[in-house]
N, C-alpha and C positions, 0 to 999 in steps of 0.2 A: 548142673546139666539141665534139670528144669525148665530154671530161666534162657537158657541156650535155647532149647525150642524153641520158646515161645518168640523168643525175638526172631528166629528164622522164619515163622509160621509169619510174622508183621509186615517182615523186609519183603516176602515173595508176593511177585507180581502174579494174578493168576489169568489165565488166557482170557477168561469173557470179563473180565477187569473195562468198565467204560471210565469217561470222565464227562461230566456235564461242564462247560468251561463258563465262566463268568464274564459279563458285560466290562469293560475295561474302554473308557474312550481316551484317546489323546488330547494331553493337557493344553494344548490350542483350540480343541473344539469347544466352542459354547451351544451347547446342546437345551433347547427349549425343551422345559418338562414333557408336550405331548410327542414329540421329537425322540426323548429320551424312553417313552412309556413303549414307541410301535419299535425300537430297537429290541427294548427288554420283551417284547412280545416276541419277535423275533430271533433271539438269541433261543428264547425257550423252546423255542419250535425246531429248530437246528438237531439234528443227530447227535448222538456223544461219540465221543472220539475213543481210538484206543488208547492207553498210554505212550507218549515221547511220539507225539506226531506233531507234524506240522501242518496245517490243513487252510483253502480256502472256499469260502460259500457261498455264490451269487447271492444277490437278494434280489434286485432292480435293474434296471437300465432305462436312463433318458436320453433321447437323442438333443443335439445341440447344434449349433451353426457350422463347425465344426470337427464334428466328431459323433460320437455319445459319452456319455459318463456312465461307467457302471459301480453300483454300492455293492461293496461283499464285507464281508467277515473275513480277518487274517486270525486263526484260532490255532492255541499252542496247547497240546497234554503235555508240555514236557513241566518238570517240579522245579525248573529253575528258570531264571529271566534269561529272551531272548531279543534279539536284535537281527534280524534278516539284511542283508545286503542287495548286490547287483541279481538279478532272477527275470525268468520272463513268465509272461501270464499266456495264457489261449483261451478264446472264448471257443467252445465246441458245439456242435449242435447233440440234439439226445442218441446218435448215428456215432459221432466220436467225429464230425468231419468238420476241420479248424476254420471257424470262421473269421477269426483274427488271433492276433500275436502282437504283441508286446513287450520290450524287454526294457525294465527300470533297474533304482536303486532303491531298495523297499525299506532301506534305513530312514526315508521321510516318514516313516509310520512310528519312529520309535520303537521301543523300547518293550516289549511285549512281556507282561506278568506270567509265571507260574498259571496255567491252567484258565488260559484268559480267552476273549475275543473278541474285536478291536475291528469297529467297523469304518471302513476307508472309501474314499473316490476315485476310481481311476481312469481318466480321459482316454481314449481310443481317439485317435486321427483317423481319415479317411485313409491315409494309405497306410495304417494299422490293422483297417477291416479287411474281409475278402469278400463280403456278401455286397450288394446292394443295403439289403436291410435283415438287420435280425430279430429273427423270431422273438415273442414276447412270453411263452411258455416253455419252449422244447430249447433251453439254453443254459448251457453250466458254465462256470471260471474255475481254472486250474491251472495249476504249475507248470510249465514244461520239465521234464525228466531225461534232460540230455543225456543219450548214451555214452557207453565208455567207448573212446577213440577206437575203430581196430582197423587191423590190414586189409588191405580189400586186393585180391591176387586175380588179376586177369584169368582164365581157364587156361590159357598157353603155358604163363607160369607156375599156373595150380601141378601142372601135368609134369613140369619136368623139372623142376628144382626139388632136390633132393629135402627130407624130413630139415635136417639140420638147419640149412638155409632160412629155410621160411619160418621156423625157430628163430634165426638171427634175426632174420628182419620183425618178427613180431616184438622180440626184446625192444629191438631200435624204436618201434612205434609205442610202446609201453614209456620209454624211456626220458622221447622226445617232449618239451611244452608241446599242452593242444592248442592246436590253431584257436586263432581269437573267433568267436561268433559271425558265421559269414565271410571268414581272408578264404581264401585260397592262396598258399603259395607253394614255392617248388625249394628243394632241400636234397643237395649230391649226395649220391653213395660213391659211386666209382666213376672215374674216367680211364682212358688207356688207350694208348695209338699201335695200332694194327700195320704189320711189315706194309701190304698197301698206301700207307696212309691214314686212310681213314681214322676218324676219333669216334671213342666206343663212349657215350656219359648216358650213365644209369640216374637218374632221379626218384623220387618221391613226389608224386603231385597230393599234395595234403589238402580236402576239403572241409574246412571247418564250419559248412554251412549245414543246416538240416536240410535241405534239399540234394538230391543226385543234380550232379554237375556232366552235362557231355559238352567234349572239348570234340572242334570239327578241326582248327588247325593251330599250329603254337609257334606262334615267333618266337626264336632261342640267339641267345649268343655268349658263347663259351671264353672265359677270364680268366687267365693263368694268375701265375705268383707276382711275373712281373708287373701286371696290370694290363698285359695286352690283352686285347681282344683277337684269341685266335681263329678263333671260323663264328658261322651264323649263318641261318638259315631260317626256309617258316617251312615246320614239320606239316602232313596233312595225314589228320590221325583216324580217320575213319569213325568219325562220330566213338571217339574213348570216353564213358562213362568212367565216374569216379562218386561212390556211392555218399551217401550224408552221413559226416563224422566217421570218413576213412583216407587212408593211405593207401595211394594206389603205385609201386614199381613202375615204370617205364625205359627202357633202355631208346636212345636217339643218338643216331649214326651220321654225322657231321662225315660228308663225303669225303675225298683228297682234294676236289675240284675249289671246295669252298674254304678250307682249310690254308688260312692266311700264314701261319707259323710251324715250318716244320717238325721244329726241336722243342713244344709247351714246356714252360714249367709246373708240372704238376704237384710239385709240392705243397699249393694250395689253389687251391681253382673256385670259382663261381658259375652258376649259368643263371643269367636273367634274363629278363624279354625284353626286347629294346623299347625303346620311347619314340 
C-alpha cells in the first residue's frame, strides 16, 4: 500500500502545475547560430503553460509587398507528440478587436514534440487583414475557438412552440454536420399542401460563417420526388437575421397562384434557389 501512494502522489497533476516548453525548430529550418540564440532568448521569455495546452505567441511582424508575415511560437504542454491540422488564426488588437483572420493547414509546421515550441511564419494577405496597418506593440495571435452550432429561434417561434419541439429541433441541430466555414445553406424540415392550396415548407437556414448573416429576400424553388419543379417564388424577408454558427427555422408559404403542380410528391422533396 505504500508504494500505491506514492505512485498516486507522482501520477497527480496539481493545479499551479506550469511547464516551461523547449525550443524545437522544424527539420527544414536552417537556423543561423545568432538566429537560433534570439529564439532561445525568446522562448525563455515566453510564460509557461498549464499542463495539455495547446498555445500560440506572437513574437514579430514584418510587413511585405504583399501582405505581412508574422513570427509566433506554436507551443504544446501536452506529454505526448502532436500534429495540429486545418485551424484559423486571428491577430487581435490588446481590446480583443480582430484585426485579421486566417484559416490554414497547420500540419506544414509538423510534428510537434512533448513539451515543445516551434517557431513559424505566417503570411497574412491583404484581404486577410481588417486594419489599414497594425500596431507594432498592442497586438496578440491566437486561435479561433469556434463555437458549438446552436439553434437560433426567432422570438415568434421562441413564444409559441411548445418545450418539446424546440427540444426536437435542437437534437436535429446537435445531430446534423456543421456547415463548412462561411456556406450558408438551406435543409427541409416539412412541407405540406393546405385545403387552399397553398404549400406550407419549413426550412433550416444554417450559417456556418462567424458572422450574423441578414437575408433581405430569398429566391426559392420547391422539387418534388418526381423531379418537378412545383412552385417558386422570391420571398421578401424583412431584413431575417441568422446569427454566427446558428440554425435558424423558417416556415415559406408558396401561394396557390404560383404553385405549378397540384398533387406534389412529397415523398421526397428539395427547395433550392435558382440560378
Amino acid at each position: 500500500m505504500k508504494n500505491e501512494r506514492t505512485n498516486m502522489r507522482k501520477n497527480t497533476i496539481h493545479e499551479n502545475q506550469t511547464i516551461k516548453t523547449k525550443l524545437s525548430f522544424h527539420p527544414s529550418w536552417n537556423i543561423k547560430p545568432e538566429e537560433r540564440y534570439v529564439f532561445m532568448f525568446k522562448n525563455n521569455q515566453c510564460p509557461p503553460l498549464a499542463p495539455n495546452q495547446i498555445s500560440i505567441y506572437g513574437l514579430d511582424w514584418a510587413p511585405q509587398e504583399d501582405g505581412i508575415v508574422v513570427t509566433a511560437f506554436i507551443r504544446s504542454s501536452l506529454s505526448q507528440s502532436i500534429q495540429i491540422g486545418q485551424t484559423t488564426l486571428l491577430l487581435l488588437s490588446s481590446q480583443g478587436e480582430i484585426l485579421g483572420r486566417k484559416t490554414m493547414d497547420l500540419s506544414v509546421i509538423g510534428e510537434l514534440p512533448p513539451n515543445s515550441s516551434r517557431p513559424w511564419r505566417f503570411h497574412f494577405s491583404p484581404t486577410e487583414l481588417f486594419v489599414q496597418k497594425l500596431p507594432k506593440e498592442d497586438w496578440k495571435i491566437a486561435f479561433e475557438l469556434k463555437p458549438k452550432h446552436q439553434l437560433d429561434l426567432d422570438d415568434s417561434w421562441e413564444q409559441n412552440l411548445s418545450s418539446e419541439a424546440k427540444a426536437h429541433l435542437q437534437e436535429m441541430v446537435n445531430q446534423l454536420e456543421v456547415p463548412k466555414p462561411g456556406e450558408i445553406n438551406l435543409l427541409g424540415i416539412q412541407a405540406k399542401t393546405q385545403d387552399n392550396g397553398d404549400l406550407y415548407v419549413t426550412l433550416l437556414i444554417r450559417n456556418g460563417s462567424g458572422k450574423h448573416v441578414t437575408l433581405k429576400q430569398l429566391p426559392l424553388q420547391f422539387i418534388d420526388a418526381d423531379g418537378d419543379v412545383v412552385a417558386k417564388g422570391v420571398f421578401k424577408l424583412d431584413n431575417l437575421t441568422v446569427k454566427a454558427n446558428t440554425s435558424k427555422p423558417w416556415t415559406f408559404i408558396f401561394p396557390n397562384t404560383v404553385v405549378q403542380k397540384k398533387n406534389p410528391n412529397l415523398k421526397k422533396w428539395q427547395v433550392e434557389t435558382p440560378k
